[in-house]
N, C-alpha and C positions, 0 to 999 in steps of 0.2 A: 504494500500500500504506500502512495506518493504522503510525505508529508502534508501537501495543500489537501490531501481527500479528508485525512484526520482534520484538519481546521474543519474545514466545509460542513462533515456529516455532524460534527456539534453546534456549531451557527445553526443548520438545517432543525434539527431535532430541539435547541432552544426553541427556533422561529416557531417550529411545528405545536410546541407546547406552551406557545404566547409567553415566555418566561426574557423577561429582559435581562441584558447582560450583565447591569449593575445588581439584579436579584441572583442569577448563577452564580454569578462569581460571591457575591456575599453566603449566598447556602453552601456553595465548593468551599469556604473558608482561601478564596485568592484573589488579586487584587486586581480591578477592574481590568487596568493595563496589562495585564498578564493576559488577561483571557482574552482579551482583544488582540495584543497578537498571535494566541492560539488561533483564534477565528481570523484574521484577515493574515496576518505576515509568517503565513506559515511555520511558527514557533512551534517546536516537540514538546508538550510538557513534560513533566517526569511522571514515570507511573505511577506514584502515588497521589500525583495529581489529577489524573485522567482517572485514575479510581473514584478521586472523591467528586468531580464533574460528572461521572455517569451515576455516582450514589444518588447527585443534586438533579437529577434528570429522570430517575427511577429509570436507570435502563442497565441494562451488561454491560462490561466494559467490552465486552466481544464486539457488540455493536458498533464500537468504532471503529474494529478490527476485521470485521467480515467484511469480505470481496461478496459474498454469495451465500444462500440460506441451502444447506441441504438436508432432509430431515434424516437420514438415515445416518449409520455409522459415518464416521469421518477417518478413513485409511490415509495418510503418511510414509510413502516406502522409504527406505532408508536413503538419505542425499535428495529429495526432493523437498526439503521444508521452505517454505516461504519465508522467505526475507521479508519479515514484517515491518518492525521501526526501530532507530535508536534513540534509546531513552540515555538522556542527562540527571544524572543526580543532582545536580547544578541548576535552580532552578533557571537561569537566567544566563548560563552560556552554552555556548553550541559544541563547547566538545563532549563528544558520546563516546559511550565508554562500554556503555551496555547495548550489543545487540543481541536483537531478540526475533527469533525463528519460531511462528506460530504452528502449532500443531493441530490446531482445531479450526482455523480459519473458515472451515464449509461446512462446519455443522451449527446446525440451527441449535438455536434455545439451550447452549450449552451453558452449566453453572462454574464450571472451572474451566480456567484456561493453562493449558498448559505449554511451555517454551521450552525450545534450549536457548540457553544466552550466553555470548560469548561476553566472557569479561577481560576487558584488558587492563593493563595496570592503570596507573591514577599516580600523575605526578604529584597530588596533593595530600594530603595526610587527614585534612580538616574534615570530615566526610559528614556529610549532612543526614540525619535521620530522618527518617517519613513514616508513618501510621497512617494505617488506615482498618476499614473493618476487615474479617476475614480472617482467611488461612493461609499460608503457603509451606511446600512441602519443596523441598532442595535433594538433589541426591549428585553428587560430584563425579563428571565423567571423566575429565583432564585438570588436571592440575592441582591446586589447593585455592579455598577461600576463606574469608576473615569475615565474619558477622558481627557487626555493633547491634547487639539487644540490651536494650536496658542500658544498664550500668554497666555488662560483661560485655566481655569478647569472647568470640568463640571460631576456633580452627577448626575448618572442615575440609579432612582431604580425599583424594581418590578412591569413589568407591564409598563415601563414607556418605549418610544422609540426617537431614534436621527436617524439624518440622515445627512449627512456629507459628504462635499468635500475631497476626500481622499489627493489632489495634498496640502494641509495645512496640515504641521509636528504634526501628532497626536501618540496618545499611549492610548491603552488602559490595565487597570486594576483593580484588585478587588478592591473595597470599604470596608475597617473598617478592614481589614485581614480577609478577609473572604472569602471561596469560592462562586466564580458564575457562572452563564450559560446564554447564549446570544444565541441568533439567529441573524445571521452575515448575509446579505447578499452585496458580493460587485461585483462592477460592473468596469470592466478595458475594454475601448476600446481597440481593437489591433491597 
């Protein structure tokens, strides 16, 4: 999915739901300007913010992610994942660190989404936490990562898996500078 379709299909689904921007962006908890360039200057937000915009919308967050509705199973052969988006943990700069290859992309009315996401390292140290509601579930294919929960940190490597309350202020990233790849899956009530 092009970055401009993500702006669009949330402008689109505000419009469609009479809900003005200065009201979204106050129920998302983000700041008008923010969401204004989500909607017009094709700005990524971070996932946790495109979580809380689809909470403030009552819809999935798939929704802003589906190319296409299929109601049946949704198959993935191996090497065919879709290049979905890259998400900035940063709310407000453009280097992307996390990309994210959807797995569910064609299936309809799905309540988890699940990824692999490549993480690259992060020249910064300062790493920003995000909550939101929900679950997500990590199981580590290549390399190692480093989770901020809470107050702890926690090493997760090859092979190894966590599973986590989203609504606790986390972050995830690579361990040792290194890149890695996860299989994400998270789970956001509407």
């Amino acid at each position: 999915m092009s970055k401009n379709k993500l702006g669009k299909k949330i402008r689109e689904f505000r419009e469609f739901r009479q809900i003005s921007r200065e009201d979204l962006a106050l129920n998302a908890n983000l700041d008008k300007d923010q969401l204004e360039k989500i909607e017009e200057k094709n700005v990524v937000p971070s996932l946790g913010h495109l979580i809380k915009i689809s909470r403030a919308l009552g819809v999935r967050i798939g929704t802003f992610l589906d190319d296409q509705d299929q109601l049946g199973p949704a198959i993935v052969r191996a090497g065919e994942e879709k290049s979905s988006l890259s998400f900035s943990t940063k709310d407000e700069s453009t280097r992307e660190h996390l990309n994210f290859f959807s797995l569910a992309q064609d299936k309809a009315g799905r309540h988890m989404e699940p990824f692999i996401v490549e993480i690259e390292p992060s020249k910064e140290s300062d790493y920003k936490l995000s909550s939101h509601e929900g679950e997500e579930f990590i199981y580590v294919l290549e390399g190692s990562i480093e989770i901020n929960y809470g107050k702890d940190l926690y090493r997760i490597d090859k092979g190894d898996t966590i599973y986590l309350d989203s609504v606790v202020a986390h972050n995830v990233h690579a361990a040792d500078n290194k890149p890695a790849k996860i299989l994400a899956v998270v789970y956001t009530p509407i």
